[in-house]
N, C-alpha and C positions, 0 to 999 in steps of 0.2 A: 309240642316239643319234638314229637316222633318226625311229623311231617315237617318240620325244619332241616331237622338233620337226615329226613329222607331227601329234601331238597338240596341239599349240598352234597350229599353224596352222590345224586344223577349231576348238579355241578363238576362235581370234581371228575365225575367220570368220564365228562364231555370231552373236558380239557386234558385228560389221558390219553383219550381216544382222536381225536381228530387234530394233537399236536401241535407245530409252531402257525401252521397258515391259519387256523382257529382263533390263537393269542394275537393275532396280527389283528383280524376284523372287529373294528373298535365297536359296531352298531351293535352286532353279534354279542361279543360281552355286554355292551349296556342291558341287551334284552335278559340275556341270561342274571348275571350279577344285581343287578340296578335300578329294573324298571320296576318290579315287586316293592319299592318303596319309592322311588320318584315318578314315576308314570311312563305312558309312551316316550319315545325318544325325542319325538316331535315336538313334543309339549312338557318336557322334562322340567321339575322343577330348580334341576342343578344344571341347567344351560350354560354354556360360556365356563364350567371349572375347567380348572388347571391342573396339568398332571399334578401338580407339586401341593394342589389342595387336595386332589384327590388320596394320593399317598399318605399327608398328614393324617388324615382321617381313619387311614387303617393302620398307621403306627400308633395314632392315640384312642382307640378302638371306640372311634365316634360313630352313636347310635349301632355297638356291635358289628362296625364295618372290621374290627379284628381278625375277625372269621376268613378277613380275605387276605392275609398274609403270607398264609403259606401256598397262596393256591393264583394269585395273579403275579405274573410279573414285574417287573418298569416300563417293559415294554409293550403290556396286555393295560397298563396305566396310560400310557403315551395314546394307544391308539383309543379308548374308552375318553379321552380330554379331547383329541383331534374331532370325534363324533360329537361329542356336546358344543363344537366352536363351528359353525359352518360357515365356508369361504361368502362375506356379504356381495349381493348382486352386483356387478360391475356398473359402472354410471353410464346412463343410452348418452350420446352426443352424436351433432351431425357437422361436417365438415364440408364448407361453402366454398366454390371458387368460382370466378367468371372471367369473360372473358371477352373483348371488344371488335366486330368485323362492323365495319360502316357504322350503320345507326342503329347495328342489335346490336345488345348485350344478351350475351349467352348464358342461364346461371348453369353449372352442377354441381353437386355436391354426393358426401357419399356418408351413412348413418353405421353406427356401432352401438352394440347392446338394446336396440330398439323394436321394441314388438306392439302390438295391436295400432298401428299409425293406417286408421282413414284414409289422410289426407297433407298435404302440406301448404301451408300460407306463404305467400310470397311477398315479401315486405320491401317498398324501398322510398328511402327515405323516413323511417320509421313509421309511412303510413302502408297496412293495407293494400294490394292494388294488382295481385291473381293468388289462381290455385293452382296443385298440380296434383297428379291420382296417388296414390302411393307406390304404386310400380315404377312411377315417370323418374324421377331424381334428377330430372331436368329440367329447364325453363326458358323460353325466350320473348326477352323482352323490346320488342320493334319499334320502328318510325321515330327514335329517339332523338331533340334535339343536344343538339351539341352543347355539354355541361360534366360535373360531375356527379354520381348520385351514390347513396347507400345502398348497400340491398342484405337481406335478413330473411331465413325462411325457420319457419315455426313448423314442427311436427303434431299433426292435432290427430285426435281419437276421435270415435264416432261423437261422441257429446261434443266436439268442438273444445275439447279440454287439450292446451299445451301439454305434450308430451315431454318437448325438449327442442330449445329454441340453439341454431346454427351461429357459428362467427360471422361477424361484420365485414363488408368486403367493401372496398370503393373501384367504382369503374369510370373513365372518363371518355365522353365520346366526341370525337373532334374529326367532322365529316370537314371537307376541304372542297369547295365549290372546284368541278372544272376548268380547265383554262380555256378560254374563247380561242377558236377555230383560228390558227395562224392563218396571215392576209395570204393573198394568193401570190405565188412568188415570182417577183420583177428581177432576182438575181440569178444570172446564167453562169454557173461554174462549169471548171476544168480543172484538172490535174495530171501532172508528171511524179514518175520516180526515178530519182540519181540517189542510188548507194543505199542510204540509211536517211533520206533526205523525200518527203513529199512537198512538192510546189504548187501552189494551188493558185488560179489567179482567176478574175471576173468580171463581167459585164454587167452596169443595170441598166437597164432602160428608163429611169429617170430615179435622180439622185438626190433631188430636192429633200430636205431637210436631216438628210441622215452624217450620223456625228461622227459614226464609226462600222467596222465590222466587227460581229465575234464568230469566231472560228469552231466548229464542234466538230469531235472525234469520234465515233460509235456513239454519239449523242450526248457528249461532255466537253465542254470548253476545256481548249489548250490554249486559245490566246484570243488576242486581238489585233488591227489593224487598222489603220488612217488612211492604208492605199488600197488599192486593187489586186494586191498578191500577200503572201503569206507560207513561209519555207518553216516545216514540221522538221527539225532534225532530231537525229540523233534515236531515229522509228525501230523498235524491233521489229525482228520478222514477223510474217503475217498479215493479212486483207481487213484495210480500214476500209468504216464510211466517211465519209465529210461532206460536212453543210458550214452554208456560211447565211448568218443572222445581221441585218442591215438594221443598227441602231441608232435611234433618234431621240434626242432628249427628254423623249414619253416613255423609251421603251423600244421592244423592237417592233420596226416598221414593216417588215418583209423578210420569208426566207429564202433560202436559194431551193436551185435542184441537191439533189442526195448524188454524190461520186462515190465510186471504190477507187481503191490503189491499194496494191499489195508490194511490200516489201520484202527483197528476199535477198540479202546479204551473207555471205558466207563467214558464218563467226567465226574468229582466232579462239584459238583452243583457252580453254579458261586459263585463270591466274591459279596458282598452287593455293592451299588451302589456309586464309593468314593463322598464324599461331592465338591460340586461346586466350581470352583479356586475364594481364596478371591478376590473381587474387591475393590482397595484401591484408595479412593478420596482427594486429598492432597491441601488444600491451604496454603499460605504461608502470613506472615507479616511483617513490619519493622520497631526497634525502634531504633532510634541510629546504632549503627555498629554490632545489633544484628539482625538475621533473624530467623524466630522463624516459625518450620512448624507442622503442626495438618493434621493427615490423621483420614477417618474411613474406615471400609472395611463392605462388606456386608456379610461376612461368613468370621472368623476368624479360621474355622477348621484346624490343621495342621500347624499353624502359630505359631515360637517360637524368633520369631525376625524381626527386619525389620531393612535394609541396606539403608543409605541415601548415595546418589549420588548428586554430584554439577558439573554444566556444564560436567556430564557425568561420572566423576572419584568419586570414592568411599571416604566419609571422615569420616564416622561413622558408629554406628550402635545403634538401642533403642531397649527395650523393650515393653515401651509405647509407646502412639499413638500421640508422639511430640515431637520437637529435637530442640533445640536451638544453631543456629553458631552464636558463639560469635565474635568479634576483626575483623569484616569483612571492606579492606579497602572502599573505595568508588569506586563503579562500578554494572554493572547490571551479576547478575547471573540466570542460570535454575538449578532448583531442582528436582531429581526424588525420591520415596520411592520403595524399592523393599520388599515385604514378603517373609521369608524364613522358609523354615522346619528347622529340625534337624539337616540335613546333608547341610545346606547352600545350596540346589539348592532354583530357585527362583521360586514361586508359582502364583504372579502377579507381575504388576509394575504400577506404578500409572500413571495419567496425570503428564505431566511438568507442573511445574510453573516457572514462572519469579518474582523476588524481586531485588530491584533500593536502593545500600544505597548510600546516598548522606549525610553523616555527617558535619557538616559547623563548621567550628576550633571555639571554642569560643573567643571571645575576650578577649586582656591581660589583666589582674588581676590589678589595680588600683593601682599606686603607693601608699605607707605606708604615713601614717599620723599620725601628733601626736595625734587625739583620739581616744578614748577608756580607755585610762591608766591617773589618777588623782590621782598626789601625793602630799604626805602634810610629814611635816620634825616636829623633836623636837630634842632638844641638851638635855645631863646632863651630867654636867663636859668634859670629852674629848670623850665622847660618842654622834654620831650622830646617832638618828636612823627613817628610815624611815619608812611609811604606806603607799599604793594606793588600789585603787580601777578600778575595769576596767568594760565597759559596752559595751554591744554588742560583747562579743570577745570572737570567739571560737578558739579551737585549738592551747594552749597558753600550750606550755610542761615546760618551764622557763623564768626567769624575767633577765636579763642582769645591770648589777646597776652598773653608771658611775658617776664620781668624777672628776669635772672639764674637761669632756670630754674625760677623762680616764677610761677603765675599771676596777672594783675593786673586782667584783666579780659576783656570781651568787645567784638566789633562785628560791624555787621551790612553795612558799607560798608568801600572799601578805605582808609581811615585811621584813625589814634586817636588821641590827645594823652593823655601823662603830664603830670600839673601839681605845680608844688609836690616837685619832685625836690630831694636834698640834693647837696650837691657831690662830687661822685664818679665814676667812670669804672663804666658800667656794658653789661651785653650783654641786646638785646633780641631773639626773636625771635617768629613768630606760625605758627599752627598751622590749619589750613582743616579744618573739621568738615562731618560729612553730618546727612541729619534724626536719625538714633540715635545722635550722639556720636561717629559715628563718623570718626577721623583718615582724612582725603583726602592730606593733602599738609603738608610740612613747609618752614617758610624757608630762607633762609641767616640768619645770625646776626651781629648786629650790633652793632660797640660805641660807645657815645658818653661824653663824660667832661662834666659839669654844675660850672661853676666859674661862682659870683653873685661880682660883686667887695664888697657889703655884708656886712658881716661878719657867719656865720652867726648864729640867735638860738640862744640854748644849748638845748644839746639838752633832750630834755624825759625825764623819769623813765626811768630801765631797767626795762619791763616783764618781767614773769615770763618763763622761757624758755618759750619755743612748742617741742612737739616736731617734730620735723621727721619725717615718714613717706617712707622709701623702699621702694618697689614691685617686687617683679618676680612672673613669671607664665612657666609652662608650662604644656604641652598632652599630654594622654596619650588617645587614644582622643575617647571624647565627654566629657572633664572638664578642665576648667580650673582647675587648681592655683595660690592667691596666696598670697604669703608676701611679709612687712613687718618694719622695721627702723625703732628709731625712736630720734634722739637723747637723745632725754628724756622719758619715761612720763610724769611727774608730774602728776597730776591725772585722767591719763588712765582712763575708767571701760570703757568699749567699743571696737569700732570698726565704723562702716557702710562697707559691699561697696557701691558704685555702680556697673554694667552699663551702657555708653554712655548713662551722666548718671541710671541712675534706679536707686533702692534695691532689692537684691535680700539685704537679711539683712545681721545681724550678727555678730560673734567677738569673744570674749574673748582668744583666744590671737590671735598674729599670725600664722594661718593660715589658708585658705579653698578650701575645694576645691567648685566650681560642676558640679555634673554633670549626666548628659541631655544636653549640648549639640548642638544639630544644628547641620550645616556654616554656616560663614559666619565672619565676621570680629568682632571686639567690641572693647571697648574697656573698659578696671576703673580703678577711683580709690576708694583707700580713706581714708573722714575717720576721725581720731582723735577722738572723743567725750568730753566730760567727764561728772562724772556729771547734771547736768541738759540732758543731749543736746546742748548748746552743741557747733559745731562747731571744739575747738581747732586743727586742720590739716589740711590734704589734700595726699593725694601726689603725686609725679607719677602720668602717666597711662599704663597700659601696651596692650598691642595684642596680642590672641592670637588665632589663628585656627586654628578646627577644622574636618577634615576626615577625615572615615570613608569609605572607600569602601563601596558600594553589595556587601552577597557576591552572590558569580556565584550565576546562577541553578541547584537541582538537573539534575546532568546527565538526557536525557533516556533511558528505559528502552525497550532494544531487543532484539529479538529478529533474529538472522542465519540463516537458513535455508537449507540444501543440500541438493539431491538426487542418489540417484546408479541407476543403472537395471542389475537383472543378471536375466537372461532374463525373466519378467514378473514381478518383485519391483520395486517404487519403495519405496527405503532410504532417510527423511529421517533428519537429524541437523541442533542448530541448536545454537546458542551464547547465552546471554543478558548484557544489559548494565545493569548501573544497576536491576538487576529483585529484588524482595523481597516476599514473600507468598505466592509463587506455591502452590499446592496441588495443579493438573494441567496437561496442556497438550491443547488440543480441535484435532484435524489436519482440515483444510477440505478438498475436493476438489473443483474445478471449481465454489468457492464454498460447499459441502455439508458439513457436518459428516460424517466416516466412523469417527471413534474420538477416545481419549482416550489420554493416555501420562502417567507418572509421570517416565520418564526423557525425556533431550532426546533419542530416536530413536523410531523407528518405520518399521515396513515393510508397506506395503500391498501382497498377495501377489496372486497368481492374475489378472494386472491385462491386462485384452485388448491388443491393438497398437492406438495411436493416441499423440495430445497431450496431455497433462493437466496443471493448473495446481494448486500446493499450495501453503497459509498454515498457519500453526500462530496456534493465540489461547492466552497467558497466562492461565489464572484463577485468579482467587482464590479464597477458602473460601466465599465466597458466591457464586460462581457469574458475579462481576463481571468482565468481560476487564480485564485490565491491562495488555497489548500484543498488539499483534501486529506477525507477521515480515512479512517481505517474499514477495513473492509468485516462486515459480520454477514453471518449462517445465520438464517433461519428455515423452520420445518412447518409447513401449516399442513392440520391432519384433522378435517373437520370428520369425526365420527358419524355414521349417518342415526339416524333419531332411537334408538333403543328400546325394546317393548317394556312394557309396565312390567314389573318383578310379580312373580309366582304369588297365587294367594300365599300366606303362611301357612305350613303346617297345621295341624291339631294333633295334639297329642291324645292317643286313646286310652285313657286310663283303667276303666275297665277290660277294654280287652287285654293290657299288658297284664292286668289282676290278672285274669282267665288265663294266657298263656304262663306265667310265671309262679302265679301263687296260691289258684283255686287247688291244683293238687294238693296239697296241704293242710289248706285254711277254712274249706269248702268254698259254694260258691258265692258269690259277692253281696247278693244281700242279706247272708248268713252267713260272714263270714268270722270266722272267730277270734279276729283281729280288727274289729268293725271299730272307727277313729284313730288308727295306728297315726302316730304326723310321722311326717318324710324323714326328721332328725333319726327317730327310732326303724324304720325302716333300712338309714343308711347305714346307723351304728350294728344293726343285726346282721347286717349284707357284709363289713368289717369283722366282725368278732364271730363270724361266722356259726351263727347261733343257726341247731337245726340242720347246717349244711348249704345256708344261703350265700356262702363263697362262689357259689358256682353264678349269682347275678350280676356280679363286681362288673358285667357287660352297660348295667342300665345306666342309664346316663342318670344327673341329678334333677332334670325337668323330667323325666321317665318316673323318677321316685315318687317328684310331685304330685304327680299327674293318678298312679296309684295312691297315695294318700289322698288325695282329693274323691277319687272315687270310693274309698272309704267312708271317707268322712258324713255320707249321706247315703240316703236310698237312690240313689241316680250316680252321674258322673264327677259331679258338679256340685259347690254346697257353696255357703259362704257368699267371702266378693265377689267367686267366677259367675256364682247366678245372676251379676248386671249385665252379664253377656251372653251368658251361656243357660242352655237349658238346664236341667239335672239329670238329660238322658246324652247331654253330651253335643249336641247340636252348638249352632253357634246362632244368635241371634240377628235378625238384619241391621245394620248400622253398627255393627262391634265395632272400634277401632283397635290398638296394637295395645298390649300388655306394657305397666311399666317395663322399661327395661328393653324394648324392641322385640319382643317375643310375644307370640299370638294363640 
């Protein structure tokens, strides 16, 4: 005990005396604090801890690491974790390039992290086929036919053992036979200069078979020719060569002599500097089924129009710096704006935009009611005449005025006069029409009774019966179904269908089904027809309104993408939605196509440690994407192999006896507590029997380990003797203690 606490006091004295740069040296503390119970640093049994295990251990005073609470800091912890974790070797790699003159290929490459290399192999086409010394990091590979090839070099050590094998490189070598010795030349040129203008003309001395001439400038064709001359205009300044090539349906036949001519024209001072191409900035908006676009440019110079394009094809053109497309259905479009000159070429073109019209049908228009229209009646003599009033009603073109449920006429103001009424109690009411016939609003109904005191005149002849037509009307979809009822056919030849007041067709039967109807509201009256289309009746008037919703739009087609990472394999798998056509699927990496799958997985293997981002694209049988997923992160962080974990411990139980409880008890194989169990040990060290408060430090395998050494003449008594000796040794072949403890 003396020399513990002598130890922690040249400890602590350390750490007094040679202050913060001291706590900083994490090796330094391990030696001092750590290595008396885990060994060298090197070979430490606590390799790889964490400040944050390390701290725990002396907050919960494991194995009497307590001791060091008041004497280490967090940052004397920090730097004692940094020492147990050392930075692992960096990975050697070598980096291959080559590169092609004639019929060598050249390799070199350049090596990182790479020590004890021999020698290097030179691979190509993944066989074998040189060496180079380990100084060289170069290589040439000669006399090579014209092909593609591989090449691969392997780092080797004296054993010929792979150090570390180079990237793949492909070179292609593509020698080009010379061209055979032009013929010996039969064409005699000349040449003049006027202005900006070279003339060139020539003689051959036999002509036979040649088709044409071509013309070369410093050894580049400007033209050709059928005759004997040939005028270069429009030459800058400056000293040409010129040849002339006599060709014949082989090929060329012959070349000329080589001429100079220099041109030397006095240039007109340049043209002023043109103004900068406008740059036109275009956003776009949406109200309803209109898309409305606004550009500005940053130089309008030269600009006398601007061309708007949709999804690519042209549908307008403005003046101004805004275009409105109107009546657009529902669906998403791109817009471009182009600036034009005079002559319609174009000067800029803007950014695209995108605009989404999504117009939502409004809902149908609220069946007619009877308010808004309040009428009020007065009689004098055979005169009935009516008043109303109407509130709230717009779009009222005429008033429809019925008699017992009969029409009698029309107005266009709010009164009417019936004349000439016979004596009788009768009910009027009036009906508010729109510009298509259409019913707005209904009366109330109203009755009046017409009594003349002069005695009526006799009635006049009983005409023929009128058929009376009754109407009704349903709706199914977009058709409008009318069927009619009539008291008495007779005479009757036809019948006209009238659609708010205008002719849409006839029926023999008294049935009528109107179909196509798009939403909206209507109005039908059908006359009974005699056979010289005289009109004997009309019906009432009925009111039907259609209303189809709009179908949802196709869901849209999605691709779900997962990835999942097991040592350096990246495992995709996706899901698709709403997808049909599909023939393969193209997996991107870090944007890059890397393959192709039939099925919805894929595993890209052999994949270094880093981040990498994966999309998969849909195609079709022609090669068209039809979706793509979504984009995912992954991390591949292959750890490199790990040493086998620290033997376990052993715990010494006699010598914790000797340090902690021989002062006492004597010594251990006399001791006067010879069989204590650890229960009674612990409860003594609690209840502080003696003064054994002061061990509350040993741990409860500590306690064990003391009882054990009790419990026998040696270390060891009992079970531990299948493993252990009785002086405390461990025996060969032990394995690990229930429990994970050894």
């Amino acid at each position: 005990m003396k020399k513990l606490i002598l130890a922690l006091a040249v400890a602590i004295f350390a750490v007094a005396t040679t202050g913060a740069a001291y706590a900083a040296d994490g090796a330094t503390l391990y030696g001092t604090y750590c290595a008396g119970c885990h060994g060298p640093l090197a070979t430490s049994s606590k390799k790889n801890a964490t400040a944050t295990q390390i701290q725990t251990g002396i907050n919960n005073n494991m194995g009497g690491m307590g001791m060091f609470a008041t004497i280490l800091t967090p940052t004397d912890v920090a730097a004692i974790a940094a020492a147990l974790s050392p930075t692992p070797a960096p990975t050697p790699s070598i980096t291959l390039a080559s590169s092609v003159s004639g019929s060598t290929v050249t390799l070199t490459w350049t090596i990182a992290n790479l020590t004890g290399v021999s020698s290097y192999n030179v691979l190509r086409n993944g066989a074998s086929m040189g060496t180079a010394t380990a100084t060289a990091l170069t290589y040439a590979n000669t006399g090579m036919a014209n092909g593609t090839y591989t090449y691969e070099v392997d780092a080797l050590d004296s054993t010929g053992t792979v150090l570390a094998k180079s990237n793949v490189v492909s070179a292609t070598v593509n020698v080009v036979a010379p061209p055979p010795p032009p013929p010996s030349p039969v064409v005699t040129l000349t040449s003049s200069v006027s202005g900006s203008t070279v003339s060139l003309s020539w003689t051959t001395a036999n002509s036979t078979g040649v088709t044409s001439y071509s013309i070369l400038r410093n050894g580049a064709s400007v033209g050709t020719a059928t005759g004997l001359s040939f005028a270069n205009t429009g030459v800058a300044n400056g000293t040409y060569t010129y040849e002339v090539d006599a060709m014949g349906s082989a090929g060329m036949m012959a070349k000329s002599n080589v001429v100079s001519a220099t041109v030397n024209v006095v240039a007109p001072p340049p043209p002023p500097p043109s103004a900068p191409a406008p740059a036109v900035t275009l956003t776009s908006s949406v109200s309803g089924s209109t898309v409305s676009l606004s550009w500005t440019t940053a130089n309008s110079t030269g600009v006398t129009s601007y061309g708007i394009l949709r999804n690519g094809a042209s549908i307008g053109s403005a003046t101004t710096m805004s275009y409105a497309n109107t009546g657009m259905a529902n669906g998403t479009y791109t817009y471009e704006v182009d600036a034009l000159d005079g002559t319609g070429t174009v000067l800029a073109r803007s950014n695209v935009v995108s605009a989404t019209v999504n117009v939502v049908a409004p809902p149908p228009p609220p069946p007619p009611t009877s308010q808004g229209v309040t009428l009020t009646s007065s009689v004098s003599g055979s005169t009935v005449t009516l008043n109303w009033t109407v509130a709230n009603l717009t779009g009222v073109t005429l008033y429809r005025v019925f008699r017992n449920g009969v029409s009698i006429g029309y107005a266009k103001t709010l009164t009417y006069v019936n004349t000439n009424v016979l004596d009788g109690t009768y009910t009027y009411e009036v009906d508010a029409s729109g510009s298509m016939g259409t019913i707005l609003a209904k009366s109330n109904v109203v009755s009046v009774t017409v009594s003349v005191a002069s005695p009526p005149p006799p009635p006049p002849p009983a005409p023929a019966p009128v058929p009376a037509v009754s109407l009704t009307s349903s709706v199914s979809g977009t058709t409008v179904s009318l069927s009619w009822t009539t008291a008495n056919s007779t005479g009757v030849a036809s019948y006209s269908i009238l659609r708010n007041g205008g002719s849409i067709g006839t029926a023999t039967a008294m049935s009528y089904a109107n179909t196509g109807m798009a939403n909206g509201t209507y109005t039908y009256e059908v006359d009974a027809l005699g056979s010289a289309g005289t009109v004997m009746a009309r019906s009432n008037v009925v009111s039907a309104i259609v209303y189809v919703a709009p179908p949802p739009p196709p869901p849209s087609a999605t691709i779900t993408l997962a990835g999942l990472v097991t040592g350096s394999t990246v495992n995709l798998s996706w899901t698709t939605a709403n997808l049909t056509g599909v023939s393969s699927y193209k997996v991107l990496r870090n944007g890059t196509s890397i393959g192709t799958a039939t099925a919805a997985t894929y595993a890209n293997t052999g994949m270094a440690n880093g981040t990498y981002t994966y999309e998969v694209d849909a195609m079709g049988s022609t090669g068209t994407t039809l979706a793509r997923s979504n984009v995912v992160s992954v991390t591949v962080n292959v750890s490199p192999s790990s040493p086998p974990p620290p033997p376990p411990t052993i715990i010494d139980g006699g010598a914790l006896y000797t340090t902690y409880c021989a002062r006492c008890h004597g010594a251990l194989a006399k001791s006067n507590v010879k069989g204590a169990s650890a229960a009674k040990i612990a409860g003594a060290i609690t209840e502080n029997e003696g003064g054994m408060s002061s061990l509350k430090t040993l741990t409860s395998d500590q306690i064990k380990a003391i009882s054990s050494a009790l419990s026998s003449t040696g270390q060891y008594s009992g079970d531990c003797l299948t493993c252990h000796t009785a002086s405390g040794s461990v025996k060969p072949g032990a394995g690990p203690m229930p429990g994970g403890s050894n």
